[in-house]
C-alpha positions as CSV (number, residue, x, y, z in Angstrom):
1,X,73.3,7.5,30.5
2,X,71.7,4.7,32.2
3,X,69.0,7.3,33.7
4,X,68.5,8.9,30.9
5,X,67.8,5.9,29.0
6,X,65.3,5.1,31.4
7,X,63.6,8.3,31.7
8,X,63.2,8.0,27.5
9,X,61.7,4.5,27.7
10,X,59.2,5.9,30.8
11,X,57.9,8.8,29.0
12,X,57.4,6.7,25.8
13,X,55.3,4.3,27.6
14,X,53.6,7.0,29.5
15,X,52.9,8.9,25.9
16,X,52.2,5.0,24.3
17,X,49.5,4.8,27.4
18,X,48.0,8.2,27.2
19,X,47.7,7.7,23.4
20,X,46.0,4.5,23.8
21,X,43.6,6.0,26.6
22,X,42.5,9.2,24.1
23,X,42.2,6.7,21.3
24,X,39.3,4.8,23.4
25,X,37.7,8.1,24.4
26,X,34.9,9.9,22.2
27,X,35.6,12.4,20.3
28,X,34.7,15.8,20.5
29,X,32.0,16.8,17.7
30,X,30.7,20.5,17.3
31,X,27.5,18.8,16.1
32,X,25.8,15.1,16.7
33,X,26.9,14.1,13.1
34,X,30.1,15.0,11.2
35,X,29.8,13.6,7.2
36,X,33.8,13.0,5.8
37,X,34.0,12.2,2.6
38,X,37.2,10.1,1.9
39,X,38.3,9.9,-1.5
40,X,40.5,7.0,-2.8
41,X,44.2,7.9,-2.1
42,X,43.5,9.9,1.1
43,X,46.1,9.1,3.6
44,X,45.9,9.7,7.5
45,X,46.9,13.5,6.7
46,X,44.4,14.3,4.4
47,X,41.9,12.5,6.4
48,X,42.6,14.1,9.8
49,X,42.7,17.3,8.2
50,X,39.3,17.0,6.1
51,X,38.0,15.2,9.7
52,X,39.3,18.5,11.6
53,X,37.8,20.8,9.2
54,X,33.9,19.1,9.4
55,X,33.9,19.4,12.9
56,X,36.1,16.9,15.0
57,X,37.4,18.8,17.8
58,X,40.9,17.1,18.2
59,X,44.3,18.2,17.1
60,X,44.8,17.3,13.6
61,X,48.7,15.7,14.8
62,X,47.2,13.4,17.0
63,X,44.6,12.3,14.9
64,X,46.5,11.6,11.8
65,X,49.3,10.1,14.2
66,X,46.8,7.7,15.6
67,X,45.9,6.5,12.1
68,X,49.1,6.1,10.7
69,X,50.1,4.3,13.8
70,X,47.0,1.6,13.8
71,X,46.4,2.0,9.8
72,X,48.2,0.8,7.0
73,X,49.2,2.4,4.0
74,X,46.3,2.4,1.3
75,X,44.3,0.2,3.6
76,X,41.3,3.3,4.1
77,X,38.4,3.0,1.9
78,X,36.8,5.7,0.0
79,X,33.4,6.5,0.5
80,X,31.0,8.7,2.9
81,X,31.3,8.0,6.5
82,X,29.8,9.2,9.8
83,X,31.3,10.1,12.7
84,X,28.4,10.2,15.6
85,X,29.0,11.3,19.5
86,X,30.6,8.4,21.3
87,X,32.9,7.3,18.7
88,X,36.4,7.1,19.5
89,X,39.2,7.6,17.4
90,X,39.5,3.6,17.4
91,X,36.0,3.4,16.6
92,X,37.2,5.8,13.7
93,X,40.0,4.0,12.4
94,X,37.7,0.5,12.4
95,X,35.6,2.7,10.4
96,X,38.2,3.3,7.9
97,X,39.7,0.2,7.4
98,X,36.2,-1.7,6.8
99,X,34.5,0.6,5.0
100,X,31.8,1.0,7.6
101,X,30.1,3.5,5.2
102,X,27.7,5.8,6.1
103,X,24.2,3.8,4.6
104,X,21.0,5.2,4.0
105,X,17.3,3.2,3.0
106,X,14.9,3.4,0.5
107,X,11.7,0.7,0.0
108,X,10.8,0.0,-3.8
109,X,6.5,-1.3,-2.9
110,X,5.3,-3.9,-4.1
111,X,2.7,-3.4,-7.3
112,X,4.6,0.1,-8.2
113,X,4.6,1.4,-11.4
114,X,8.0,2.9,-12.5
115,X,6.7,6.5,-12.1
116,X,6.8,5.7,-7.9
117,X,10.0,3.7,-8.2
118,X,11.2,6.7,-9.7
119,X,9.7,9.5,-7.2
120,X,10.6,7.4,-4.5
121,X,14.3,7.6,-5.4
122,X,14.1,11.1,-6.2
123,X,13.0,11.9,-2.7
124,X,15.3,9.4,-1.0
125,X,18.3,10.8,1.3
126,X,21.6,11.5,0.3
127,X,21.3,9.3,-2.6
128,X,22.8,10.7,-5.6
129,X,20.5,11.4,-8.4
130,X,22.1,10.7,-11.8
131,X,19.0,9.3,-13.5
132,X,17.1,12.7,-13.0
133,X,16.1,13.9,-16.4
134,X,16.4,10.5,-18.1
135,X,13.3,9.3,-20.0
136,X,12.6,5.3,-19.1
137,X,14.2,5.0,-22.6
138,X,17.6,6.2,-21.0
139,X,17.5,5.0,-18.0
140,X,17.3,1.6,-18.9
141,X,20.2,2.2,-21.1
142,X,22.0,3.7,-18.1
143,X,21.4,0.2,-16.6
144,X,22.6,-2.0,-19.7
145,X,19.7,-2.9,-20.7
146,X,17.3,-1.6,-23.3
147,X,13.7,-2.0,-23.3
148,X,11.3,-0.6,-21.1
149,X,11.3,-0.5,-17.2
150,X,8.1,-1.6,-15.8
151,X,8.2,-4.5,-13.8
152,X,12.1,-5.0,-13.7
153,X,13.1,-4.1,-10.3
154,X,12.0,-6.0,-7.3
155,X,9.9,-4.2,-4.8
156,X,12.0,-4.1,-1.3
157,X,14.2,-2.3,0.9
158,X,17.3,-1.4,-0.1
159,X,20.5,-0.1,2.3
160,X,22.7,2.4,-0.4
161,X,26.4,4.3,0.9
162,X,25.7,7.8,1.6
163,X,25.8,9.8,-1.5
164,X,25.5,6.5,-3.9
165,X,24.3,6.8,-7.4
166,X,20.7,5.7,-7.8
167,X,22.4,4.1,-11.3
168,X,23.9,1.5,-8.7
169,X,20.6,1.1,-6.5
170,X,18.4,0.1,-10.0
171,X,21.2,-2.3,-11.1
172,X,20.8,-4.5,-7.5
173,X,17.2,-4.1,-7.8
174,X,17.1,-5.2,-11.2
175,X,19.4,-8.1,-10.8
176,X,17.5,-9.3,-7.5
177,X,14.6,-9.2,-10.1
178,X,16.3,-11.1,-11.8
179,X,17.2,-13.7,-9.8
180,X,13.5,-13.8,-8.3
181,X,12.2,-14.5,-11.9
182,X,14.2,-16.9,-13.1
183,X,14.0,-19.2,-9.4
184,X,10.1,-18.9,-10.0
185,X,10.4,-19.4,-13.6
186,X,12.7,-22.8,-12.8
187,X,10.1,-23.6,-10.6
188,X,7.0,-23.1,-12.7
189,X,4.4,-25.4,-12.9
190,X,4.9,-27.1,-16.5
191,X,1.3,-26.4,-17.9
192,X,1.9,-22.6,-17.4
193,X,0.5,-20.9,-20.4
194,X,3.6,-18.3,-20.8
195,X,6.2,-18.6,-23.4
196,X,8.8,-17.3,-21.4
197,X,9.8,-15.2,-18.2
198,X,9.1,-12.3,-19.2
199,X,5.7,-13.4,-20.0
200,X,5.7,-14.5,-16.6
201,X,6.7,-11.3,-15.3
202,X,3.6,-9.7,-17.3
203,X,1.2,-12.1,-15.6
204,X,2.7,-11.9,-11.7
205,X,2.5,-7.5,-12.5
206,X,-1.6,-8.4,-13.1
207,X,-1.8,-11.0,-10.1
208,X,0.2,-8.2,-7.8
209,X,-2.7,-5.3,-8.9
210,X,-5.5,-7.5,-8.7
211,X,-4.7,-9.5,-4.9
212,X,-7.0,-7.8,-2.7
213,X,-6.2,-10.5,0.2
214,X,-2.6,-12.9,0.2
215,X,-4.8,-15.7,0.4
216,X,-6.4,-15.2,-2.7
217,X,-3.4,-14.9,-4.7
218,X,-3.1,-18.4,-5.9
219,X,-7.1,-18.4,-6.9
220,X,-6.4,-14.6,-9.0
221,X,-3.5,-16.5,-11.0
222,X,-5.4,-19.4,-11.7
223,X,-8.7,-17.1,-13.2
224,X,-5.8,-15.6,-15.4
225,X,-4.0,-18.7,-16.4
226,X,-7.6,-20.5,-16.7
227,X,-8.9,-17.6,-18.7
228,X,-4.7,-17.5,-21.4
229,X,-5.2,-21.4,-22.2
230,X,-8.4,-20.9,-23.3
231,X,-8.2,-17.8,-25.0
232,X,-10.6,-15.6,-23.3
233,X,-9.8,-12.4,-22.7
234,X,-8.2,-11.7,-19.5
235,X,-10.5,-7.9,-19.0
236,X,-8.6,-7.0,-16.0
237,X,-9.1,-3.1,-14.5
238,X,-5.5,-2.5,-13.8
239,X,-4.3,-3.1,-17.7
240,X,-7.0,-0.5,-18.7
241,X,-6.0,2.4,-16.1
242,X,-1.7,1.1,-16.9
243,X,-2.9,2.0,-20.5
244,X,-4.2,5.8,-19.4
245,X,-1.0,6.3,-17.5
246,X,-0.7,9.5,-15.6
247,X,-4.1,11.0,-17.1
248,X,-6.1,8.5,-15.3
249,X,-8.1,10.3,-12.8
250,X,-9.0,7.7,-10.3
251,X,-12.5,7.0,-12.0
252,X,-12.8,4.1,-14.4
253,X,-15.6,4.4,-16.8
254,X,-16.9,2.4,-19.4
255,X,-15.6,4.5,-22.2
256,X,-12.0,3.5,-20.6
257,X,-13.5,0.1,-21.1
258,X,-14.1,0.2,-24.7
259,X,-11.4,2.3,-25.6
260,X,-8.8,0.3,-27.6
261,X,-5.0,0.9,-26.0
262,X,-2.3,-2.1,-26.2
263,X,-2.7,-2.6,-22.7
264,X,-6.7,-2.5,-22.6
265,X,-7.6,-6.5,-21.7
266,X,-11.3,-5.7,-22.9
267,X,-10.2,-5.0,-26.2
268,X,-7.3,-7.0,-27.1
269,X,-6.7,-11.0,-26.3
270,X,-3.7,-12.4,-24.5
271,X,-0.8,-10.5,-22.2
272,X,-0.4,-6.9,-22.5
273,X,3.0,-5.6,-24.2
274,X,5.0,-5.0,-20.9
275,X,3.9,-5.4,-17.7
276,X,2.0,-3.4,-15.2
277,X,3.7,-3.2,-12.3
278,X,6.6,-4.7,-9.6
279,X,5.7,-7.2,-9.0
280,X,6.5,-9.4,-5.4
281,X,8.1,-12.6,-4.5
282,X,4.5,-14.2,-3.8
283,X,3.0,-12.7,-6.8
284,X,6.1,-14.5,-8.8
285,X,5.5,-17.6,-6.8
286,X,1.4,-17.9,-7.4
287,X,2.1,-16.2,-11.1
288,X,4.3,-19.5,-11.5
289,X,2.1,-22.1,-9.6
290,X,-1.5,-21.2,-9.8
291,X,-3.9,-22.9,-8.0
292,X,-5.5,-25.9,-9.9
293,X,-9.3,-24.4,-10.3
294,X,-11.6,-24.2,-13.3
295,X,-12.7,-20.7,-11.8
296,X,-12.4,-18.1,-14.5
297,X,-14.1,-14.9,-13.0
298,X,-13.7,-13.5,-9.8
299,X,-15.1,-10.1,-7.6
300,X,-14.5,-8.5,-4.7
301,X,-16.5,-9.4,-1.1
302,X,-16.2,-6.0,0.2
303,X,-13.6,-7.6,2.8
304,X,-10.9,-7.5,0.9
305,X,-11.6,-11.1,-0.2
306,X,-12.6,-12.1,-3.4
307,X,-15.2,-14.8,-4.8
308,X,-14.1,-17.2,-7.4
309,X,-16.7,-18.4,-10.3
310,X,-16.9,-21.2,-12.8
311,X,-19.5,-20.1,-14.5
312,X,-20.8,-16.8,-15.7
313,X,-24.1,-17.9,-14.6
314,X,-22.4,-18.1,-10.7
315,X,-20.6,-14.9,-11.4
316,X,-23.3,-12.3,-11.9
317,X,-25.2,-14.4,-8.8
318,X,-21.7,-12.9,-7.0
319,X,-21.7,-9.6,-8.3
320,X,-25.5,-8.8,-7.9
321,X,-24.7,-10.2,-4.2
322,X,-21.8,-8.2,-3.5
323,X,-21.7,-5.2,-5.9
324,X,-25.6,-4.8,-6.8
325,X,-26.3,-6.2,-3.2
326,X,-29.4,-7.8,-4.6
């Protein structure tokens, strides 16, 4: 009895040993990448099977016998995973019980309109596209909040699970807007002429579309805040061509000019209605601290650089010199 006590405890240990050494070699894939979608309630049985059936080359037994053995009951999270060559079926299970979810990327640029936010999501991979269809009306009360879109999501790069809604993506970029606003609104300097944040928002969308070189920023929101405290219109090019939307051809002509829109700045005084872009973190920050100047005209060098005038006088002196070339 003694013996064959012994020879039980030996082939358990053996088996316990063997088990341990598959369980830190990689698994067998019939392709590079196996997607396994676990939903919530999936135990090691369903998940070994579903993991079988994608393409793990390994007996279903051992696999869900391995996962019951170094899992716990309800302890796998749902979601999209990966399993890639060299992962082991501990590499698995660590997999399982974090939620080391299979994440994907997508960039929201700085100074896009909410048409490229839009067609950037609708090309991104494996992201799930619940918003398709939607006018800007409904999408934003997808989100929770009504009103219009532009400007509310901050432009950066955002990491999404596998097969995510893009309802979820908006609602971090939105709130990270959020938080960006309100940390430059808080920080604003106190003779800002704004009302309010999203007036602030309106003005960093113009400063984003008009910054031609980072240095310049401060300078482009101080012409615009110079230009709102005194009343002068604030004839910026990027309000106009915002007001044409999707018909505008790439040419800006004078009739565009003196064609009344509520986002033309030649024709109407003060902010537009919404603003005209994402815009940035620096954008928020120069929008909210301008540089102190009296300049209220600028034009572009050429170089990507802009030159800053008092006067009218001093400004056509700068556009015949850099435009005209006189």
């Amino acid at each position: 009895m003694r013996k064959l006590i012994i020879v039980i405890v030996a082939f358990l240990l053996a088996a316990a040993a063997g088990g341990y050494w598959w369980s830190g070699q990689p698994l067998s894939l019939k392709q590079p990448l196996i997607d396994l979608q676990v939903k919530s309630g999936d135990g090691a049985q369903q998940i070994s099977a579903n993991a079988v059936k994608a393409g793990v080359e390994a007996p279903s037994w051992l696999l869900d016998l391995w996962l019951r053995i170094g899992g716990r009951a309800g302890n796998f999270k749902a979601g999209a995973y990966e399993i890639k060559q060299g992962d082991t079926p501990r590499t698995f299970l660590n997999k399982l019980i974090k939620g080391e979810f299979a994440m994907r990327k997508v960039r929201i640029g700085e100074g896009w309109n909410i048409r490229q936010v839009r067609a950037a999501l609708g090309k991104a991979d494996a992201l799930r596209h619940d918003t398709q269809g939607m006018s800007d009306e409904q999408l934003m009360e997808a989100l929770g909040r009504p009103g219009h879109p532009e400007g509310m999501f901050f432009p950066d790069t955002y990491k999404y699970a596998k097969y995510s809604s893009d309802v979820e993506l908006l609602k971090l970029a939105m709130r990270t807007m959020d938080r960006k606003l309100e940390a430059a609104w808080e920080g604003r300097d106190p003779n800002l002429p704004v009302k309010n944040q999203y007036d602030l928002l309106k003005l960093a969308s113009i400063v984003e579309k008009e910054t031609g070189h980072s240095a310049d920023r401060t300078m482009v929101a101080s012409v615009f805040s110079n230009r709102l405290k005194i009343g002068m219109r604030l004839q910026t090019d990027p309000t106009v061509i915002y007001g044409i939307g999707e018909s505008f051809d790439g040419n800006l002509r004078r009739k565009d000019l003196e064609t009344d829109t509520p986002y033309n700045s030649y024709t109407r005084a003060g902010l537009p209605p919404t603003p005209i872009s994402m815009p940035g973190a620096a954008a928020l920050s120069a929008a909210a601290n301008p540089a102190e100047s009296k300049a209220l005209y600028f034009v572009a060098r050429g170089d990507g650089t802009s030159q800053f005038s008092e006067t009218l006088t001093e400004h056509n002196r700068a556009v015949n010199k850099y435009i005209r070339g006189r």
